[in-house]
C-alpha positions as CSV (number, residue, x, y, z in Angstrom):
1,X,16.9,5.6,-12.5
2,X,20.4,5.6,-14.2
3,X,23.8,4.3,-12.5
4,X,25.3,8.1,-11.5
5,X,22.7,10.6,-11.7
6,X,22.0,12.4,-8.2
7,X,18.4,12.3,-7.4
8,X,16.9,15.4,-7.1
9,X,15.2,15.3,-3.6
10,X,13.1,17.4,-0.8
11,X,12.1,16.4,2.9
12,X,9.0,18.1,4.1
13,X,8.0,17.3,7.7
14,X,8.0,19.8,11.2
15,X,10.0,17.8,13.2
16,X,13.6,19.3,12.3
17,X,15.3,16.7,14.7
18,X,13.8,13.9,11.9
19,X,14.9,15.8,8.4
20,X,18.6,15.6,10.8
21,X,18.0,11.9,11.3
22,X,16.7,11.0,7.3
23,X,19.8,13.5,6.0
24,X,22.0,11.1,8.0
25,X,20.3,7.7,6.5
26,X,20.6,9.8,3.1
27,X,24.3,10.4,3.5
28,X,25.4,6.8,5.0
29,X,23.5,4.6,2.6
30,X,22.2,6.7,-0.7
31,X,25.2,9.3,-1.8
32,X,22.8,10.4,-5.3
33,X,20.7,11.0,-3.1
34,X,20.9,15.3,-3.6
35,X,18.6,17.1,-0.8
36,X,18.3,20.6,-2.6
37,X,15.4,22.0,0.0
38,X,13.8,21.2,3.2
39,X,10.5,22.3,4.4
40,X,8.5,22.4,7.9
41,X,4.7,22.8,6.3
42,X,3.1,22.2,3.5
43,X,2.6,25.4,1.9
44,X,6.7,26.0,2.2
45,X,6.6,22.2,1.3
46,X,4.3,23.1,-2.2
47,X,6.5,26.4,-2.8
48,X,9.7,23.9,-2.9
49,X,8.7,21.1,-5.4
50,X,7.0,23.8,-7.8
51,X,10.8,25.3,-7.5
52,X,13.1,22.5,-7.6
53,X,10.8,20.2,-9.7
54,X,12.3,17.2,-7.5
55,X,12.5,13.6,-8.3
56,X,11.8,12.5,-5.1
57,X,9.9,13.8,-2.3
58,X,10.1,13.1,1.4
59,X,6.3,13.7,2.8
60,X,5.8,13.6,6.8
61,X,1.9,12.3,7.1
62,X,1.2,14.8,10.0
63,X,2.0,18.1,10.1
64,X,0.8,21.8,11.9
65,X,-1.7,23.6,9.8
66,X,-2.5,20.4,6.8
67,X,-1.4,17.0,6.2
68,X,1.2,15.9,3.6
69,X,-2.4,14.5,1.6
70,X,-3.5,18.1,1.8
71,X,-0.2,18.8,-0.4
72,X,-0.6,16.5,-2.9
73,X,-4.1,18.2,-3.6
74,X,-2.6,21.5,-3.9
75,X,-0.4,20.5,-6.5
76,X,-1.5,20.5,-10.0
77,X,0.9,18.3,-11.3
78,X,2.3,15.2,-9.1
79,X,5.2,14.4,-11.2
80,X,7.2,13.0,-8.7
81,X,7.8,10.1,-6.6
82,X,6.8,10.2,-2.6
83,X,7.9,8.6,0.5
84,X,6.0,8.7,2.8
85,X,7.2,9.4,6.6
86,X,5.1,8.7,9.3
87,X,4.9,7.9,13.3
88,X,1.9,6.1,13.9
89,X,-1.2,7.4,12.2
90,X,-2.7,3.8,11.5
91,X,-5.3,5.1,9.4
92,X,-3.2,7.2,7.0
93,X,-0.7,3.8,6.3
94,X,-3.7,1.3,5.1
95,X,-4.3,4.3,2.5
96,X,-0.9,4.2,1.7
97,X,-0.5,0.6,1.1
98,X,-3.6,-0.1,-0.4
99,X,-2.6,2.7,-3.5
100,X,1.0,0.7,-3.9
101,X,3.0,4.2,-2.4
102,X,6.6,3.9,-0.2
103,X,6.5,4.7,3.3
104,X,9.0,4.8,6.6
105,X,8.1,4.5,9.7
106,X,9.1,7.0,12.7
107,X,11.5,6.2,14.1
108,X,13.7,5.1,11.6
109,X,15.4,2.0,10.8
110,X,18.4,1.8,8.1
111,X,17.7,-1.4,6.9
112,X,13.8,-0.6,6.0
113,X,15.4,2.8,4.5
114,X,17.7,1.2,2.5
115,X,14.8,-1.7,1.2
116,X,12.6,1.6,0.6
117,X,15.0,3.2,-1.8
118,X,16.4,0.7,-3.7
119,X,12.6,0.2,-5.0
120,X,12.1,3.6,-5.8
121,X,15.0,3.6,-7.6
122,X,14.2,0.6,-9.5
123,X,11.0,1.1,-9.9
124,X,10.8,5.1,-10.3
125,X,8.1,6.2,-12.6
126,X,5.4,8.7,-11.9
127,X,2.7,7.6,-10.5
128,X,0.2,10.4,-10.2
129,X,-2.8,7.8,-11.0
130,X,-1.5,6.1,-7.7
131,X,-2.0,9.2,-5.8
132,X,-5.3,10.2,-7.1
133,X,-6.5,6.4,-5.6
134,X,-5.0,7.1,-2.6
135,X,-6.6,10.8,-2.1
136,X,-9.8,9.3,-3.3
137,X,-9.1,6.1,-0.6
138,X,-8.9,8.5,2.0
139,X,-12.0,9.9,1.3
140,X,-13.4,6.8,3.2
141,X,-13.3,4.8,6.5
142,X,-11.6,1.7,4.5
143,X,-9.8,2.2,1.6
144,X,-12.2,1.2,-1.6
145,X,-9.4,0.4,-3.8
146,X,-6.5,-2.2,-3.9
147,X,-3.4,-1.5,-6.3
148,X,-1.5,-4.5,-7.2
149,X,1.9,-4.2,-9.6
150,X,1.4,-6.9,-12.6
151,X,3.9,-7.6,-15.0
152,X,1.9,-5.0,-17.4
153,X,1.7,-2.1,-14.7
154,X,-0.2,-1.0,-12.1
155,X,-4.3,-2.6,-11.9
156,X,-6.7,-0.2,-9.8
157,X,-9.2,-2.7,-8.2
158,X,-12.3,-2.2,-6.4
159,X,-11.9,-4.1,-3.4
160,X,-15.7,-5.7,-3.5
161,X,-14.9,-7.4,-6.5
162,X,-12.0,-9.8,-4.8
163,X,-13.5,-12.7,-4.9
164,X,-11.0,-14.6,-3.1
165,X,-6.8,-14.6,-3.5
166,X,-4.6,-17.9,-3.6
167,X,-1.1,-18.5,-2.6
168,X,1.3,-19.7,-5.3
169,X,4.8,-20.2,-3.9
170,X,6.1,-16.4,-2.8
171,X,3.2,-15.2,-5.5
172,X,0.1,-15.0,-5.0
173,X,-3.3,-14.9,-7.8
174,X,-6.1,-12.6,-7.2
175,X,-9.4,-14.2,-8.5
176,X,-11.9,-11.2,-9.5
177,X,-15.8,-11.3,-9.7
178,X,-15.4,-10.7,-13.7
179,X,-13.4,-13.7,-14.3
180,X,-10.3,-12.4,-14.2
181,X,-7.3,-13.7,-12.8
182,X,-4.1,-11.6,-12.0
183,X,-0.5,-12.7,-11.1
184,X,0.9,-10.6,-8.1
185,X,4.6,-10.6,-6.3
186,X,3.8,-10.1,-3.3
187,X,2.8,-13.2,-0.4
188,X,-0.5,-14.0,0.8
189,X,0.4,-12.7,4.5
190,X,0.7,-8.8,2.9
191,X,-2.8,-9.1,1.6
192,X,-3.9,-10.7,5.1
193,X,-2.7,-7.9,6.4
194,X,-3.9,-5.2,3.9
195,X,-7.6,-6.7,4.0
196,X,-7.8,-7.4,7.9
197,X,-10.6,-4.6,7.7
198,X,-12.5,-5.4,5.5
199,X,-15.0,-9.1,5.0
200,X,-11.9,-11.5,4.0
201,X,-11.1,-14.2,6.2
202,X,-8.4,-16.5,5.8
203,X,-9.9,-20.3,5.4
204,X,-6.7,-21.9,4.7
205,X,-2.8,-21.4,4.8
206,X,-3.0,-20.5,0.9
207,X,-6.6,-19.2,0.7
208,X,-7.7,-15.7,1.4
209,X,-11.8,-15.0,0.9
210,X,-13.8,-12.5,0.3
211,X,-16.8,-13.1,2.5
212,X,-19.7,-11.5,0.5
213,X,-18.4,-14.2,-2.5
214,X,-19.1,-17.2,-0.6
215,X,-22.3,-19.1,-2.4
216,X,-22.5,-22.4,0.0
217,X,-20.5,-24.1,2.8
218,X,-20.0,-27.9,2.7
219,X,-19.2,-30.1,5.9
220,X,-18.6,-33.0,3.3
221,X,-15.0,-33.5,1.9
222,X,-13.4,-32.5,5.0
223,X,-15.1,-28.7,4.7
224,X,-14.7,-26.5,1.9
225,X,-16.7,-23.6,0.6
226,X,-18.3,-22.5,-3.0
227,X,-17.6,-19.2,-4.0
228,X,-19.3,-16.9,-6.6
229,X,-16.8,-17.9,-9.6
230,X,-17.5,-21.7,-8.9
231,X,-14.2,-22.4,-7.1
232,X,-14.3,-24.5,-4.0
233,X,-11.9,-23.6,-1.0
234,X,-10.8,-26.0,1.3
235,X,-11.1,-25.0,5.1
236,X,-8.2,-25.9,7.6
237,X,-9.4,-28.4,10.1
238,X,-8.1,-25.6,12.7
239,X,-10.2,-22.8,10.8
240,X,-13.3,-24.6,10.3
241,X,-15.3,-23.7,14.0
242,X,-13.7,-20.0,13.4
243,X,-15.2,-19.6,10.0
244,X,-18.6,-21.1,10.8
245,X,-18.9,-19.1,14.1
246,X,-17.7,-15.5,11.4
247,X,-20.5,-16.6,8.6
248,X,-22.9,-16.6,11.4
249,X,-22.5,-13.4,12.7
250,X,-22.2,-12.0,8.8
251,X,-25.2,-12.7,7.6
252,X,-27.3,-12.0,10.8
């Protein structure tokens, strides 16, 4: 975005008493912000954006008669940026963050509204391919894909071919089946948290496997395992009992 354009913007979501509340965060910390339509469902909601052509859209997760997914697949063209607003629909968040898209949380907090917009606004670009992994994520009980931001863009990775993901100061390196090896900005503790689903375990303060990539465990050397792309990991002394008794149950 450039310094002193106002940012073209809509809030969908039913819940009149939050578009009240977000308008107020709007005003207090993000003046370009420029609301130029509400909506309470998402056929008004789809009517509005094919009007205004917004920048930015405010999408409430949960709404009467279709969900703010439901939308986005009505819409031909998603050239916009979303921010997602949402109470507790647990589900509908892991989608969210696995396809790299904003979200607030219900209710709101300035400080996480005020993180949340300043990286859309430095980091606004469409990102339509984002959606289409999220809509396709949703499709399943776990997400299947991961999107990490590189230095060159956005990669769209299939979540079976993590082989493991290592800790690098506040960076972190994800290690894929194929070889390759990509350089993330975000901690270890996000992915934790993003993968707590699905067969990683964490083995060691700066080692996050995949579980279907482990080739052999080792008692020797203090512990460590061998995973499909020849690396060995080093389990924690406080981890080792936890993994052993995890691998059991796995492979029964």
């Amino acid at each position: 975005m450039k310094d002193g354009l106002q940012i073209k913007t809509i809030i969908i979501d039913d819940d009149k008493h939050s578009i009240e509340m977000l308008k107020v965060l709007i005003e207090s910390y993000s003046p370009d912000i420029e609301v130029v339509a509400t909506a309470n469902n998402i056929e008004e909601g789809a009517a509005e954006i094919m009007t205004h052509n917004p920048f930015l859209v405010f999408l409430d997760v949960e709404m009467p008669g279709g969900t703010g997914f439901d939308l986005l697949n009505m819409l031909p063209h998603r050239n916009f940026e979303v921010i997602f607003i949402t109470a507790h629909n647990r589900y509908a968040l892991q989608a969210i963050k696995h396809s790299a898209l904003d979200f607030l949380l219900k209710p709101y907090d300035a400080a996480e509204f005020v993180k949340t917009m300043d990286r859309v606004k430095e980091n606004g670009h469409n990102k339509s391919v984002n959606f289409d992994v999220l809509l396709d994520n949703l499709q399943h009980t776990t997400p299947k894909k991961l999107v990490v931001s590189s230095a060159k863009g956005y990669e769209y990775i299939p979540i079976e071919n993590i082989v493991r993901i290592e800790s690098e100061r506040s960076y972190a390196r994800i290690f894929l089946s194929n070889k390759r090896v990509i350089m993330v900005s975000k901690c270890l503790n996000e992915y934790q948290n993003m993968l707590d689903e699905y067969t990683f375990f964490r083995i060691h303060n700066s080692h996050l496997i995949n579980l279907n990539h482990v080739v052999k465990y080792f008692r020797t050397d203090g512990g460590y395992v061998e995973m499909t792309d020849g690396s060995n990991i080093p389990i924690s002394r406080s981890k080792k009992d936890i993994f052993i008794n995890v691998m059991q149950k796995f492979v029964s």
